[in-house]
N, C-alpha and C positions, 0 to 999 in steps of 0.2 A: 612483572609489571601488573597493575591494577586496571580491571577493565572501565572502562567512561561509557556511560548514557548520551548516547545526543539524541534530541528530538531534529526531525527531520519531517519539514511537510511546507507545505505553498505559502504561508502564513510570513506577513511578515513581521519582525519581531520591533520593527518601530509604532505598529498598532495595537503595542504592549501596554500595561498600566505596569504601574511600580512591585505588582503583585503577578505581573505575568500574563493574565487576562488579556486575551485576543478582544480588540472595542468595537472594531467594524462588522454589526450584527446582518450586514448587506451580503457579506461573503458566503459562499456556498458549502456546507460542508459534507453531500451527500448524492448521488446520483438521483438520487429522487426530488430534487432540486431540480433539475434540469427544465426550463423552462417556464419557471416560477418565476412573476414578476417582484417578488420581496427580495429575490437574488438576481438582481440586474438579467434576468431571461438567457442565464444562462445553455448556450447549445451545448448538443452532445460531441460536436467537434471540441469547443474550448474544455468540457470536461475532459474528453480523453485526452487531449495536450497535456493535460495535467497529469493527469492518470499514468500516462507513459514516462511522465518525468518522476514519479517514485520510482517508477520500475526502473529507470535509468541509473537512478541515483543508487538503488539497491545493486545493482550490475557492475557501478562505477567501485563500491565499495568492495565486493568478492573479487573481483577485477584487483584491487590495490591488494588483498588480503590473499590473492591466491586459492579461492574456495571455488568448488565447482559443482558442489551441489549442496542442500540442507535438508536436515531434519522437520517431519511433523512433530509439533509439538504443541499440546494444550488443544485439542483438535475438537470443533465443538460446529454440528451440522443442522444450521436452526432452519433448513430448506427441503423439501419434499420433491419427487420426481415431478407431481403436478408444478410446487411453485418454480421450478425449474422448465414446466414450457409455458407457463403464464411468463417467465421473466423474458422467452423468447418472444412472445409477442407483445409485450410491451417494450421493448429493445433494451432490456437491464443485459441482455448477452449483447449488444449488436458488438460484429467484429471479434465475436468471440465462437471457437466450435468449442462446443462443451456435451460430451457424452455423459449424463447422467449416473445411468447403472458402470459404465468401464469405468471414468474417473472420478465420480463426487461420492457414489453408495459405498465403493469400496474403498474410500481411504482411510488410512488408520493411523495413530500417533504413531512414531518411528519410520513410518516412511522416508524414502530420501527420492527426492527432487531434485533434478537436474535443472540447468540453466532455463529451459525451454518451459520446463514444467512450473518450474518458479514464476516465470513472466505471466502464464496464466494464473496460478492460483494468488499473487497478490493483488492481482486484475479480481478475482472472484470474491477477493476477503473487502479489496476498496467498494465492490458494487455491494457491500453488503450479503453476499449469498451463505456465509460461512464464516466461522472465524480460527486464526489458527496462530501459533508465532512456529518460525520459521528458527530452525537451529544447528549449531556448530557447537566444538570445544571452546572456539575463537570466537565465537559470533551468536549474536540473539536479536533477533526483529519482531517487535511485537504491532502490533495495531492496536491504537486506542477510538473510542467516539471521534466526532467530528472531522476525519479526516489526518486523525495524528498516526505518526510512525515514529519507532522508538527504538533505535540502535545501539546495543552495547557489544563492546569491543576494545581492544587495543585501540590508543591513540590512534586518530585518522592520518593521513598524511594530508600538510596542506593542498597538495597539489590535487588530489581527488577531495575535498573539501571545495577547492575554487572553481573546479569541474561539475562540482552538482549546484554550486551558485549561479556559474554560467548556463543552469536550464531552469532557471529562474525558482529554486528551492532552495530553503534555508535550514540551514545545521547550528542550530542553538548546541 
């Protein structure tokens, strides 16, 4: 079988143009948005809401697929130990323990990530700190700008498809 791309992210695909083009330029597409009146003032509660529903939806999908951990891959660290405790005081971590030198200096492509380790570092790639796609035999997660994730895979099963709808994210 042929693996499928879905795009998967908070967007929804009625605020499409005929060309694909997300029109609602009100939407937030960055932690550093957070509080900005051009994005409706969004909080850092409604942000993580969201934030926790990739991660869910990523969980929902290894969950269907049977995966229990993934690959570093494409591993690319545009953050310094300094901008890592400016991001602590400016709350780009809140809610996050994040060791520097133990987990961000030394990671490497080929790494593999478990469940736990994954919930944080796509937490670290959405706040911008890093960037990396996440990988399997079966499975490839990429992140793009503005808030997109990009799943390839084996056909999804509806049922975990209707499962990441019902946390209000959408699987184009």
């Amino acid at each position: 079988m042929t693996k499928k791309t879905y795009r998967i992210t908070k967007y929804n695909p009625k605020s499409r143009n005929e060309e694909g083009h997300y029109l609602d330029n009100s939407e937030w597409t960055a932690i550093s948005d957070i509080g900005k009146v051009k994005y409706k003032n969004i909080s850092y509660e409604e942000y993580e809401k969201v934030e926790t529903a990739y991660v869910k939806s990523i969980k929902l999908i290894l969950a269907e697929k049977k995966i229990t951990n993934l690959k570093v891959d494409s591993f690319y660290l545009h953050s310094t130990s300094k901008d890592f405790e400016n991001y602590k005081k400016d709350n780009r971590l809140k809610n996050l323990e994040v060791d520097f030198e133990k987990e961000i200096k030394t990671i490497k492509n080929g790494d593999v990530l478990d469940l736990n380790q994954i919930d944080k570092f796509i937490r670290l790639v959405l706040r911008e700190t890093m960037q990396m796609d996440l990988i399997t035999h079966e499975l490839k997660i990429e992140f793009g700008y503005d808030y997109y994730m990009y799943v390839e895979c084996q056909v999804l099963d509806n049922n975990t498809i209707d499962m990441i709808h019902q946390i209000n994210m959408f699987v184009e």
